[in-house]
N, C-alpha and C positions, 0 to 999 in steps of 0.2 A: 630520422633518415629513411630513405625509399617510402616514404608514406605512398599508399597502394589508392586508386581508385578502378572507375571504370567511364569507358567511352560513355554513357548512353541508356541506350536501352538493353532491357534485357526479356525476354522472352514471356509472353501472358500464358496463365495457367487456358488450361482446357476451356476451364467453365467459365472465361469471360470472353474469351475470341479464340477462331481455329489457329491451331499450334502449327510452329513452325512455314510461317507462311507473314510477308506482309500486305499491307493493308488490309489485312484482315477484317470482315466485320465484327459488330458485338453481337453475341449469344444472346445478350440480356436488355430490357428498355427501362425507362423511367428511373423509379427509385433502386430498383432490383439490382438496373446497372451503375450506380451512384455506389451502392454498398460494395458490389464485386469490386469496383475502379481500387477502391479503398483497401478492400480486403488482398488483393493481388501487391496493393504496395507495400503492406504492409508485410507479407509473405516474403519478397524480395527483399528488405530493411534487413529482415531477421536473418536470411543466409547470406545477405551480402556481413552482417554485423557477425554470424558462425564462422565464414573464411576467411576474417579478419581484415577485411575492408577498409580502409581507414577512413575515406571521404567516400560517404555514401549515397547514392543516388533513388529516385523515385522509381527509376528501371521505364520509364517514359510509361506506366501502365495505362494511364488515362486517355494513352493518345493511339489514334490508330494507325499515325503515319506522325515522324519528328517533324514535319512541316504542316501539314493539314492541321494536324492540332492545333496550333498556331493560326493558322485562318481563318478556322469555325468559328473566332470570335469577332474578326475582323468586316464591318459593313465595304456592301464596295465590292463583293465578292460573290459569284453565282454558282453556289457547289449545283443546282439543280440541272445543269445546263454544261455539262462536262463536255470535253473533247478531249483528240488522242493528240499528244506534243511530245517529238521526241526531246529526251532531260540527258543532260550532260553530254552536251554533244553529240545528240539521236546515239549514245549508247545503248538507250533501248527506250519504247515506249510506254506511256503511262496516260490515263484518264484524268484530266486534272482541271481544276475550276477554273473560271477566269475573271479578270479584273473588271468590271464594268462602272465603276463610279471612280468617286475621293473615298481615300482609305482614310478607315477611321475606327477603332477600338471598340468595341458594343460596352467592352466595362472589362473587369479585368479578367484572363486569362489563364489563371495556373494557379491560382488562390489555392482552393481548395487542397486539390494536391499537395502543393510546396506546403502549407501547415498540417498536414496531414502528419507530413513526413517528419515537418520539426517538431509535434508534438509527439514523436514517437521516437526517435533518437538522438542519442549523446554524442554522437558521432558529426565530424564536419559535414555539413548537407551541401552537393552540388548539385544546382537546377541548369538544365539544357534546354538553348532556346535555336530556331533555325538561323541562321547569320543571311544578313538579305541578298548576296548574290546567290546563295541557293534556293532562297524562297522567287527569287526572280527567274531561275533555271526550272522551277517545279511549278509553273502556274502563267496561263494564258492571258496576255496583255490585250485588251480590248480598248482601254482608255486614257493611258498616259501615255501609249506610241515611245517612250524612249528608256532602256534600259537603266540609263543612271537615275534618272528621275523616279522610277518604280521606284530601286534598290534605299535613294534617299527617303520616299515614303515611307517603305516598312522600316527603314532604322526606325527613326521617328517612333511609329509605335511599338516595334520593341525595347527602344530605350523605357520607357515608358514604364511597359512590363516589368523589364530588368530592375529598373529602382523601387517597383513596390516590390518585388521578387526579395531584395534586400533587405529592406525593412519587415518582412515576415520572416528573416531570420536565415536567411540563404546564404551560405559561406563560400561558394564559388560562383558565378555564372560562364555559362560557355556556350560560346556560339561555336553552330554545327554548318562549316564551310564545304562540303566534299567536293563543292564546283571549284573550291584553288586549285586545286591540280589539272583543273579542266581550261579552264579561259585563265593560262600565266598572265598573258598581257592588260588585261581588264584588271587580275588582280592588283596590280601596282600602281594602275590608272585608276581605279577609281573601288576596287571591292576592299582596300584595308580601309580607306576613308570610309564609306561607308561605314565598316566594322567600328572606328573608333565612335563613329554618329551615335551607334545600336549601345556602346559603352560611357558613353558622356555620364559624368558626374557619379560612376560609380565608385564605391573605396572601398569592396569588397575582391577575391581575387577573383580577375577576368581570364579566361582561355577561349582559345579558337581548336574545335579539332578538323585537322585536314584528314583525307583518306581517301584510299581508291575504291570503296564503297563497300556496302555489304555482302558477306559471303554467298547471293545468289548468282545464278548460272549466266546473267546478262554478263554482270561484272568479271565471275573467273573466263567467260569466253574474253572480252575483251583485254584481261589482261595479259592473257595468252598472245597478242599481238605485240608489246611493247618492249620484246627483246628479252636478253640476260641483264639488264641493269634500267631502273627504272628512274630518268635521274629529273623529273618534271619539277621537282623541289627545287630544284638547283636554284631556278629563276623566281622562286619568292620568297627563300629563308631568309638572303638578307634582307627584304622589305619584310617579312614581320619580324626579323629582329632588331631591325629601327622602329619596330610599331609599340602604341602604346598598353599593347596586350598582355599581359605577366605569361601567361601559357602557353605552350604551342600541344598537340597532342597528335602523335604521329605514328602510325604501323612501323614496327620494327621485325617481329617474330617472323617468319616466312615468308617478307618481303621482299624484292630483290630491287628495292630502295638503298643504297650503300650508307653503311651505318656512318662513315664518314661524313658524309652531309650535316649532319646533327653539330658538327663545330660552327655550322653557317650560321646558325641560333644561337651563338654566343650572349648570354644576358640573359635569356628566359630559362623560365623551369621548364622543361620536358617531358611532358607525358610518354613517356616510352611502354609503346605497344609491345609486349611478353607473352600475350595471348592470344593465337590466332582466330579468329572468329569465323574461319573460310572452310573449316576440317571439323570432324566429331573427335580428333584425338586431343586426348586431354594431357595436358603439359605435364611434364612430372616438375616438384620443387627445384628439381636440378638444373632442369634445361630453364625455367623463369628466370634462376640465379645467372643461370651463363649471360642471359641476353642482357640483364642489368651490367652485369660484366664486362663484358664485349661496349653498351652507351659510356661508359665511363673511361674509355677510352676520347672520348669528344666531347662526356658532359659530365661538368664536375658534378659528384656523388651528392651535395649537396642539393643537385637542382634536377636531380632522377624523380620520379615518382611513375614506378611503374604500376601500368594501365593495360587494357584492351586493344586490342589493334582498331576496333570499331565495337556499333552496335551490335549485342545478339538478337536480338527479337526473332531473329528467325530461324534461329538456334534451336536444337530440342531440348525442354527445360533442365532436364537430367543431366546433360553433358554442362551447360552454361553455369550450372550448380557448380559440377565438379572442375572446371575451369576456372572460377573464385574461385576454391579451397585451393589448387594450384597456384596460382596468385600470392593468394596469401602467404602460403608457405613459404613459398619461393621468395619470397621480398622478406621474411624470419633470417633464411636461412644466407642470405646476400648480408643484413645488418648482423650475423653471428660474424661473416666473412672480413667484412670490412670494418665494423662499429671499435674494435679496441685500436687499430690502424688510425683511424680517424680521431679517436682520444688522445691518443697516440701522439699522433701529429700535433694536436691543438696544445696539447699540452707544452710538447715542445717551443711552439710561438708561443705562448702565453710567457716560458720562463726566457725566450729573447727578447720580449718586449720588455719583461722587468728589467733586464739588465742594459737594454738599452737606453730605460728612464731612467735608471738609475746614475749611469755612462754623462747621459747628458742633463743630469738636473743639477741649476747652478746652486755654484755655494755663495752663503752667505754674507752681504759685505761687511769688511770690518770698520769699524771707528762712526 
């Protein structure tokens, strides 16, 4: 019960790229940074596995951006030859590559990484991949001219990804949507299909996380604009909770997202964000507890698994640390709360079911 993960990424040590900052470059080249990549994930495994982490993540170390990672392998693509393209809705601008061919795979992507990580822990491994209307929202169209056509490309080779991702031993996949909350109407037209394209023939657990982005200054200006009640959910929980996704992963803690929304997802697990990644204050076990609290009002306890509101990466590593061990605690201290309740309960149906078989089991004929 409350089985804990996290959004994403979570913030590169010093010595492999500048802290607290994204797209950061790398420090290091060649083999030097092949070792670092490894060595940072491995670093992250271990205090995610000390805060009691349940499903643990790579902490995205390898990647210098959750999408770009993704496209450096991708043919078709001209990182040399960048321009500026306002993403999510010119919420703010970014340098970004553009499409100039048929997209096509150089070979696989996240190899390395993802067995890195399953050969380093016991623990459920979740690999994070970008979901294609955001890689369509983060990258300059020069040569398929139509939005759903990109977006059905890159499923294409992320599905791809996703199924050998599996077969190296990968216990969730999630794709990383933060354009749902941006383009509602496209979602329902055509970015869950998409999503289900990128998920085709998976049978490991699938998630999408939604979110009003990371805790930099584009995002908290912008969010400052959308009122006391933030309610853009409204218009696509019930298409993913018709969709074929087991997950949804969605900011809860200091969002002014109305935690009632979360009954709209009836049917999926829910990642419920407990941890704000927009602040340096670090949650105490109490206040994580509440927030699981407070979702169980809308999502049965069963199908809670609280998480990160979003990525850290641009987090300073110190706080990101101590926001896991919050985390963790906090989801202890929730199954101390609720766990004999819920035994409790089961117990109880378990002894109305006996008697109800027993009520209704015929008897034997005579003669």
């Amino acid at each position: 019960m409350f089985e804990t993960t996290v959004a994403g990424s979570l913030p590169k040590p010093a010595w492999l790229a500048e802290p607290n900052k994204l797209w950061a470059p790398w420090k290091l080249e060649g083999e030097a940074l092949a070792d670092a990549k490894r060595d940072a994930t491995l670093l992250w495994l271990k205090v995610q596995e000390d805060a009691g982490i349940d499903i643990v993540s790579d902490g995205e170390q390898s990647r210098q951006h959750f999408v770009h990672g993704f496209l450096e392998r991708v043919d078709g693509i001209d990182f040399a030859h960048k321009v500026e393209m306002g993403i999510r809705a010119d919420r703010y601008k970014a340098m970004v590559p553009q499409v100039v061919g048929p997209l096509r795979l150089k070979g696989r992507v996240h190899q390395t990484e993802a067995r890195i990580a399953r050969a380093h822990t016991r623990k459920k491994l979740k690999f994070t991949l970008p979901g294609p209307m955001t890689i369509v929202d983060t990258i300059a169209d020069r040569h398929y001219g139509d939005k759903v056509k990109l977006a059905k490309a890159f499923a294409e080779l992320l599905n791809t990804e996703a199924r050998a991702l599996e077969k190296d031993g990968v216990d969730t996949i999630q794709f990383d949507e933060p354009a749902f909350n941006v383009y509602m109407r496209e979602v329902t037209e055509w970015g869950i299909d998409a999503l289900h394209r990128a998920a085709a023939g998976l049978s490991c657990t699938t998630a999408v996380h939604i979110c009003y982005g990371y805790g930099i200054q584009a995002n908290l200006d912008w969010k400052a604009t959308l009122g006391g009640e933030w309610r853009q959910y409204e218009e696509i929980f019930p298409a993913l909770a018709r969709s074929k996704i087991k997950q949804v992963s969605v900011e809860c803690k200091n969002a002014r997202v109305p935690m009632s929304l979360l009954k709209l997802l009836s049917g999926k697990d829910v990642l419920v964000g407990v941890i704000d990644v927009a602040n340096d204050h670090v949650e105490t076990p109490e206040e994580v507890a509440a927030t699981i609290t407070e979702a169980m009002k809308y999502v049965a306890q069963e199908k809670i698994f609280p998480c990160t509101n979003c990525g850290m990466a641009p987090m300073r590593r110190e706080i990101a640390a101590a926001k896991l061990a919050a985390l963790g605690r906090g989801a202890v201290l929730a199954r101390q709360k609720f766990g004999k309740a819920a035994k409790a309960t089961a117990k109880r149906g378990a002894k109305k079911s006996a008697k109800k078989s027993k009520r209704t089991k015929k008897k034997p004929r005579r003669g």
